[in-house]
N, C-alpha and C positions, 0 to 999 in steps of 0.2 A: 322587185328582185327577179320577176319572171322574165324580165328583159333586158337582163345584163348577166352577157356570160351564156353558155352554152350548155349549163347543168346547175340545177336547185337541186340540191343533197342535205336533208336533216337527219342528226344521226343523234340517237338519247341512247344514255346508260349510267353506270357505275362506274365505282374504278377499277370493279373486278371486268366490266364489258359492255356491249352493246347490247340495247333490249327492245331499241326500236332502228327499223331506216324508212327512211322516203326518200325517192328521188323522182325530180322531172328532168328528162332531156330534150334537147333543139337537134341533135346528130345523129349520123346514124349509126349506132351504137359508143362503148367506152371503152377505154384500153384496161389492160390491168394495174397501167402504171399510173393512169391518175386514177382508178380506183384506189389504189393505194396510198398515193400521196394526200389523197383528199379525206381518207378513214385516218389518216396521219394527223392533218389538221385537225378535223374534228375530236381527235382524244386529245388534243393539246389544249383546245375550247372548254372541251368536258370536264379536264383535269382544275382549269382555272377557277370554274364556276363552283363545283365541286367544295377547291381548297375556301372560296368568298362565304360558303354558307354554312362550313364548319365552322369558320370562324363565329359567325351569327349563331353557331347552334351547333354545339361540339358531340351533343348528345340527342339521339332521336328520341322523341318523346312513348314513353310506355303505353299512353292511351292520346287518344282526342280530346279532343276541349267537350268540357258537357255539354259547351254551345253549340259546337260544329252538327249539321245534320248528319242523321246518320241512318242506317237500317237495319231494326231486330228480326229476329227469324226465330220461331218457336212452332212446335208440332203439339196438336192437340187431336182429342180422338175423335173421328170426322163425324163421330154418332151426336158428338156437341156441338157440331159447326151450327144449328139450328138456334140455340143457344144465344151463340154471338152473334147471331143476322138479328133475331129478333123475329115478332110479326111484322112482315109488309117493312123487313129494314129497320124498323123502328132503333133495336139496340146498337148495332153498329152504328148507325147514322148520330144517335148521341155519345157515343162513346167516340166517337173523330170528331165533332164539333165542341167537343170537353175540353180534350186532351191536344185540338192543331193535329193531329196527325190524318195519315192515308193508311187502310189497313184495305191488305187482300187475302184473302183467303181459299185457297184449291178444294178440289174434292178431292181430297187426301189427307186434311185437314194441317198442312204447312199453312204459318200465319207468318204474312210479311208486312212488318209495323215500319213506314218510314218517318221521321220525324227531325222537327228542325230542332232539337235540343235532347239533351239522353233523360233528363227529368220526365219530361211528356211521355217520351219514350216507353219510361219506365213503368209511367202511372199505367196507361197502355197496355201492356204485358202485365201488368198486375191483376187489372180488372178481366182481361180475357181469363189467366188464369182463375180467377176466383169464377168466373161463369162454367168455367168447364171442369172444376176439380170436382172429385169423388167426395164425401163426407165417409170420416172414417172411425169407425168402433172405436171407442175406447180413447181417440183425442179429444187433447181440450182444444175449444175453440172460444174468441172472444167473442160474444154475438150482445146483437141486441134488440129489446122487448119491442113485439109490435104490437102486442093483444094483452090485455089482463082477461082473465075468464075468472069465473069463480072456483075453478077445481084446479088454476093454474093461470100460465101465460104461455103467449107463442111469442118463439124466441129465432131472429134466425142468425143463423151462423155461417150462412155464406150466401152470396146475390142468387137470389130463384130458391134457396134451401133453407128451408123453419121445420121446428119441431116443437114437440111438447113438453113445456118443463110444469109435471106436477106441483102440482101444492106441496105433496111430500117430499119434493125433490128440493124445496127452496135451502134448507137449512135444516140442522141437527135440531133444535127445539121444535114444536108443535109451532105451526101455523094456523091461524084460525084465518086470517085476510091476509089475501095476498096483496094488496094495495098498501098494507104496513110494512112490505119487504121490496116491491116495485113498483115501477110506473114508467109508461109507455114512452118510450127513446131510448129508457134507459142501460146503460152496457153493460154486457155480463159477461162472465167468465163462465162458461157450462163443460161438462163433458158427455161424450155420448153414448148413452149407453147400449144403444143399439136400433138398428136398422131395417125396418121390413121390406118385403117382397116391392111394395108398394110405394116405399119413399120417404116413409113416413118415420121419422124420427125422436126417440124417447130422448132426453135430456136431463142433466142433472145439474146442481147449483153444490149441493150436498157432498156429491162424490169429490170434485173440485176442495171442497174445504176441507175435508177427509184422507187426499193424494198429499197435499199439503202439508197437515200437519204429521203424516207418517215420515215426509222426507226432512220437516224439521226435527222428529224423536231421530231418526238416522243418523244426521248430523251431528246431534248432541252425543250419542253413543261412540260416535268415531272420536270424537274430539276426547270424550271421556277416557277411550281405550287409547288415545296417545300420549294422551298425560300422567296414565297409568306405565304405558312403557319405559315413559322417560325419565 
């Protein structure tokens, strides 16, 4: 086409306008009148193609295909970025050979997850999250048994983060062996009951069955007091 004709002119847009031009020329310079007639043609082109693909698709679609590649962006606190590399890379480098994706991360701690599918994506942005989240007083978290000890087990409840669930913490009755209430893989429901200077995490099995059955007496009370009203 570069050698027919005296002007390559591509023009993209809407139908409310233009949002792109290029042009090449062979002259020296353009009038305003085939500028114009030529910006003429082209919305005539635009308008055609336009009306062809409504027709295919009368409605633009709300998201992407979960296949389509795409790129997540999440900011995390650049105190964790240590975190998510790993030693010597180790963690990122298995966390993008798991997951197919590319992950880069700033000092500033912006994380940009590119990926050929929103699943991968997702799992991606999950595990980062769980590497760099805070553990927090007084949630439950579902974790699971890595240690039986005799005075308890070590329990963790997020990737890099364990604590100590007491013997006493296992359940409302006396424990004599923990190995009659656990065993190592397996998952637990804990909550936490608090946090030291140091990282070190108290956990409980107990408080969990105890939040529980308060919110089951709650429920039973409302339910009572609306059958009483009605």
């Amino acid at each position: 086409e570069d050698h027919l004709g005296d002007m390559d002119f591509k023009v993209a847009g809407t139908e409310n306008g233009i949002t792109a031009l290029q042009m090449d020329i062979k002259i020296q310079g353009i009038t305003k009148d085939i500028m114009h007639a030529a910006l003429l043609q082209a919305r005539e082109g635009r308008m055609h193609i336009l009306d062809i693909m409504k027709e295919a698709m009368p409605v633009t679609r709300d998201s992407i295909s979960i296949h389509a590649p795409r790129i997540i962006k999440i900011k995390i606190n650049p105190e964790k970025i240590r975190d998510v590399i790993g030693k010597g890379g180790a963690v990122i480098r298995t966390l993008t050979e798991e997951t197919g994706t590319t992950i880069d991360i700033t000092d500033d701690g912006q994380v940009t997850i590119a990926c050929v599918n929103a699943e991968n994506g997702e799992i991606a942005r999950k595990r980062i999250e769980d590497l760099t989240a805070e553990v927090e007083v007084g949630r439950i978290y579902d974790g699971t048994v890595l240690k039986l000890l005799d005075f308890g087990a070590i329990v963790s409840v997020l990737p890099g983060k364990d604590g100590l669930l007491h013997i006493s913490q296992i359940a409302n009755e006396r424990v004599n062996n923990v190995s009659d209430h656990l065993s190592e893989g397996q998952s637990v429901r804990v909550k936490v009951l608090e946090a030291d200077d140091k990282g070190r995490l108290r956990l409980s099995m107990k408080a969990v069955a105890n939040d529980e059955t308060a919110g089951d007496k709650a429920e039973e009370a409302a339910e009572i007091t609306d059958t009483t009203e009605n």
